[in-house]
N, C-alpha and C positions, 0 to 999 in steps of 0.2 A: 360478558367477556368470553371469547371464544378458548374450545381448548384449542388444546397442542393437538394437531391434525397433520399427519404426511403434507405438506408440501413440497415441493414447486418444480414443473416444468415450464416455463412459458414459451410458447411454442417460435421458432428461428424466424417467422417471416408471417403469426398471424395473429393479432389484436387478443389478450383475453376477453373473456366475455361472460365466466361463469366465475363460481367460488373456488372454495377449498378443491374441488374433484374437476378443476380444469387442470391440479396441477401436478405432475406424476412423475416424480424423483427421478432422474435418471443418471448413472454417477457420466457414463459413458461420451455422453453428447456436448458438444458446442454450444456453447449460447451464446449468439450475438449480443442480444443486450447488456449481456456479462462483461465481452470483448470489447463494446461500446465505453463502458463504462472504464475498464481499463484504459484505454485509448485516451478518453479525456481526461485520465487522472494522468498518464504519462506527461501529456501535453503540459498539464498544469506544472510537472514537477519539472520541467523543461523548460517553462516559460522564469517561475521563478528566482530559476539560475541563473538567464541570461538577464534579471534587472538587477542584479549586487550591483551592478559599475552605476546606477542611475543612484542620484540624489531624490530624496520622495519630493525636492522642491521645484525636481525639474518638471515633472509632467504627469499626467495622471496615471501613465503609462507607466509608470512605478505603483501605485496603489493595486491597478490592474493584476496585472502579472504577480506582483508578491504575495495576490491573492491565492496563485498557483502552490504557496507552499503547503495548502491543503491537499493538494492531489494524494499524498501517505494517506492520509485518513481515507480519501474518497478507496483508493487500497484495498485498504483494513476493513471499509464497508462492506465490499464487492466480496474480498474472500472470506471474509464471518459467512455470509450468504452461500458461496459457491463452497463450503465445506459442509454447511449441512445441507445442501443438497445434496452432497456425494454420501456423508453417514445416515442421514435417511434410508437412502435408498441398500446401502451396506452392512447396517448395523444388524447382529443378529447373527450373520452370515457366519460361516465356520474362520475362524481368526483374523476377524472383521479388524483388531485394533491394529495387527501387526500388518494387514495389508493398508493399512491407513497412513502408519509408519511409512513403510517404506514410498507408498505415495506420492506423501509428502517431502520425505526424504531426496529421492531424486528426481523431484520438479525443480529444486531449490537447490539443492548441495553442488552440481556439477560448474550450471554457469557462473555460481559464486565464487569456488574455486578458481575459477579461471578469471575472475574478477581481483581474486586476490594477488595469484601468478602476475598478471596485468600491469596490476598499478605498482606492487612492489620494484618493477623493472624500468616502470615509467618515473619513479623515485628519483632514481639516480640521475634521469632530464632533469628536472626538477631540481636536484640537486646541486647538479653542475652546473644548473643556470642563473640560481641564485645564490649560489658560495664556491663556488668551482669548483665542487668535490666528486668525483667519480665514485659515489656511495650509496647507498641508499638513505631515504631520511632516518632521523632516530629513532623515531613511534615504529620504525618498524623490525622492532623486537623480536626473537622466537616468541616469548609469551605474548604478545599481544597478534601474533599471528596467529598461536597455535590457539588463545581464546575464540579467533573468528573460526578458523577452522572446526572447533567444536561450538559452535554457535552460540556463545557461553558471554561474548563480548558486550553482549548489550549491559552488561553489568560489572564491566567493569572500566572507570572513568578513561583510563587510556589507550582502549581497546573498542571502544564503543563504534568510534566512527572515523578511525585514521587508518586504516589501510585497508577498506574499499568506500570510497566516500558514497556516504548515504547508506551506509552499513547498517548503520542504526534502526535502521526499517524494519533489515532484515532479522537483527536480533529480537526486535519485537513481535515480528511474525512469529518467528521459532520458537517464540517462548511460549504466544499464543496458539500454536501448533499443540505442545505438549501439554497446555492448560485443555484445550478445545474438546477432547474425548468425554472428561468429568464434567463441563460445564453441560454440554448434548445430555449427558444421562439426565444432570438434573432437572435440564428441564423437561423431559420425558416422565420423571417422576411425578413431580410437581405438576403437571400438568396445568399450569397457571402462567405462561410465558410473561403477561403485561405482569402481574404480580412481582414474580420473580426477578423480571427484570428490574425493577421497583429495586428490592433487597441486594442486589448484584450492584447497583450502583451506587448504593449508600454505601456499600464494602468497599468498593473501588475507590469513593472518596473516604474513609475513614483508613484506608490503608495508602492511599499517598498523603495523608496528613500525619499518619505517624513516620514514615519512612522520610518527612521533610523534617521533622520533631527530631527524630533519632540521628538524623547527620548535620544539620544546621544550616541548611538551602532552603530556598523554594524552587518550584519549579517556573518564578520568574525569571529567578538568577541564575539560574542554572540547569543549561542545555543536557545533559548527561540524566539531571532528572527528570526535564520534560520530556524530551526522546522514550525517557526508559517505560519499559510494561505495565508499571504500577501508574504511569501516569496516561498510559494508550490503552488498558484491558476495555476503560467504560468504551471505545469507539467500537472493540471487538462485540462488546456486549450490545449495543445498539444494532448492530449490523445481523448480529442474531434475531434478536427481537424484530426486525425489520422482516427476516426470513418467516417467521409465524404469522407476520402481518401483512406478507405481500397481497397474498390473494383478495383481503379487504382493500386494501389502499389504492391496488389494480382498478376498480372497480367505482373511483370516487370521479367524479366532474376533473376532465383534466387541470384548467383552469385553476379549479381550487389547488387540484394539487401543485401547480405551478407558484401557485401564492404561497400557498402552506411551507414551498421548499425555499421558496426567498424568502420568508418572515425567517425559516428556521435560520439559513446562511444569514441576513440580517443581523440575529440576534447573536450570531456566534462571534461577527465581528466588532458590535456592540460589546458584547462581554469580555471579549480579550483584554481592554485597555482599564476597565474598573476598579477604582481603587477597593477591593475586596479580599480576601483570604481565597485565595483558588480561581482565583477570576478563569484564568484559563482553564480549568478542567473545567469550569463550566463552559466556556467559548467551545472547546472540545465536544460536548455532548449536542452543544446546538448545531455545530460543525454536521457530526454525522448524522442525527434528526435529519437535516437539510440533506445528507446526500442521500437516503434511506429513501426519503421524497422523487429523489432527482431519480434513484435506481427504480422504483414503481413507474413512474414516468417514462421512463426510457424502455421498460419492459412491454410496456402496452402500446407503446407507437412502431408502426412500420417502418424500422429506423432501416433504412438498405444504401446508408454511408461504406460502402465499401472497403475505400481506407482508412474509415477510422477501425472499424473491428481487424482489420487488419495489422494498424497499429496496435491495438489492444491484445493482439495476440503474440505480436514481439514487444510489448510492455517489458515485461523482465528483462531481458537483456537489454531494451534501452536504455532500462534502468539504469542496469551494472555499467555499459561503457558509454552512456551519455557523457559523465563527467571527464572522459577522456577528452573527448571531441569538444567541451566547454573550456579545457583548458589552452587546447592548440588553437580555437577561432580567439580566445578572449585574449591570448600571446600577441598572436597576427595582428588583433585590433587596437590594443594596446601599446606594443613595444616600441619604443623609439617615437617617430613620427606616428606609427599606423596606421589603421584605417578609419576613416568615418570619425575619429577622433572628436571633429569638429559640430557632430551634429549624432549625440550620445541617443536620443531616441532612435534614430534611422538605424543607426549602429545594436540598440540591443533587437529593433525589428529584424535585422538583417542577422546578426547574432543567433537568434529563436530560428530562422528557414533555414539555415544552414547547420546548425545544429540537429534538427528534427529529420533532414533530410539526409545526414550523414551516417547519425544515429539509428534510422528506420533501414539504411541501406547495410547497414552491419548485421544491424541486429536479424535480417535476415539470414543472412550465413551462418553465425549462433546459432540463432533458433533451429535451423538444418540441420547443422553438423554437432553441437552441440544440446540443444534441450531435448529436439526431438528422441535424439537416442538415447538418453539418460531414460525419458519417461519411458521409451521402450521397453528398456533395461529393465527398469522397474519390473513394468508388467509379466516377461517373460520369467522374472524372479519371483513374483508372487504367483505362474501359476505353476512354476515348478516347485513351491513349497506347498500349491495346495493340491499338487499332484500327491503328494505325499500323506495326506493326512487320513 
């Protein structure tokens, strides 16, 4: 069993080809295969949207795409990995946690907010169109605002995912944000990552078994449970562990690894439906195994897709106002006569280009005027505090 070893840079445009000492932290740099990986996760969580309208009787085109409701996880995978790369290379450092903080802080806080601004105003459409009220909806409460506003919503049932849809991600992120610092140490102590990871998920599952115990759900029946962090930590913790193991996995017969990462996807959507106690947290854990796979793979090939790392890079803000643009094509296609009505596959194909296309075309001017300068902000804030010390 290998220790806990610094890893990983994989280099923007060239095959690994060594172990552990090909791979050399760096918080600073781009990675393509990072952005690769975002980019198909965005896609996916794009695609799944646009097949709600489809019946799973009508085409497989539904099985397909609903598969996209995995892209969170594929996520959750990619930033486990892309934060200990960055605390690797940080940690130590003179107020390594508070520049981590803030990091973190305004990568995520600015375009969410303006996510929240957003939909709250898009409400009142909404509103007016299906009760004729010039108001906003009711979920959107001061408290259930000022829950997401303090990233605090993933835990609480009416605040979790109603006033920026898809919220839910984000509270889980942020929770795993503030977990993320002590789980790094430990496993730097421990120096046992497959071990510990081992322990970390028997907890995972022993703490979303009582937290279903202690309120009277599962997280079959109940979205708010499965969404929440108690039932997405094991996907953060995989994604970790994935991080300690990239440089072996880098390194195996692609082929197998191709295999290895459809057995694991396989197995995840075999597990979902099993009549079992937790089926899905376990479908969950083969979920990310599979994309840990999929991310080794993608690290090691000369992927020079252009627009997809592209895409991957205005991920986030697709994220936040995808669901706007799902609302105004799926109005259009719907309302009254509209369009394509009569031939619902063409419709959510057409649904998917027009969305990704409108979505990708915003989410560049965000990304511009809004992420980039947050993360700016950031920066010039941490090194005027560590001008200071």
């Amino acid at each position: 069993m290998p220790e806990l070893v610094p890893v990983i840079n994989i280099a923007q445009s060239d095959k690994v080809s060594g172990g552990p000492s090909s791979f050399n932290a760096s918080a600073d740099r781009r990675y393509p295969w990072i952005d690769s990986l975002r980019g198909i996760a965005i896609l996916m969580v794009i695609a799944v949207h646009t097949s709600h309208g489809l019946k799973a009787s009508e085409s497989l085109l539904k099985t397909i795409f609903g598969f996209g409701g995995y892209g969170v996880q594929l996520f959750f995978v990619a930033s486990a990995m892309t934060l200990c790369m960055s605390l690797e290379n940080n940690y130590g450092k003179p107020r390594w946690l508070m520049k981590y903080a803030i990091r973190r802080y305004f990568r995520i806080a600015p375009m969410y907010y303006v996510g929240i601004v957003m939909y709250f105003f898009w409400s009142f459409a909404k509103n007016y169109t299906l009760n004729g009220m010039l108001a906003p909806l009711p979920q959107y409460s001061l408290g259930n605002i000022l829950a997401n506003v303090f990233f605090i919503h993933g835990f609480i049932p009416e605040a979790y995912n109603n006033i920026v849809p898809g919220g839910w991600s984000i509270g889980a992120e942020m929770a795993f944000y503030v977990l993320f610092p002590g789980l790094f140490l430990l496993y730097r102590i421990v120096q046992r990552p497959f071990f510990l990871s081992i322990l970390l998920l028997v907890g995972c599952y022993l703490l979303i078994s009582l937290v279903q115990q202690g309120l009277g759900q599962t997280i079959a029946n109940s979205d708010f449970l499965y969404f929440n962090i108690t039932n997405q930590l094991q996907v953060f913790i995989i994604g970790m562990l994935g991080f300690f193991y990239l440089p072996l996995l880098c390194k195996q017969n692609p082929t197998l690894l191709v295999l290895a990462t459809i057995l694991c996807l396989a197995l995840g959507y075999f597990c979902w439906s099993l009549p079992i106690h937790n089926a899905r947290f376990l479908a969950l854990v083969a979920y990310a195994c599979g994309f840990v796979g999929l991310a080794a793979f993608v690290a090691t090939r000369q992927f020079k897709v252009t627009l997809l790392v592209e895409i991957g890079r205005r991920s986030f803000s697709m994220y936040v106002v995808h669901f706007l643009f799902m609302n105004i094509i799926d109005y259009s296609f719907n309302h009254g006569n509209g369009l394509l009505t009569a031939s619902p596959n063409l419709k959510v194909l057409v649904h998917f280009g027009f969305a990704v296309a409108a979505t990708y075309w915003v989410a560049g001017l965000t990304k511009r005027w809004i992420e980039d300068p947050s993360v700016q902000f950031g920066a010039r804030l941490i090194k005027t505090l560590s001008s200071r010390t």
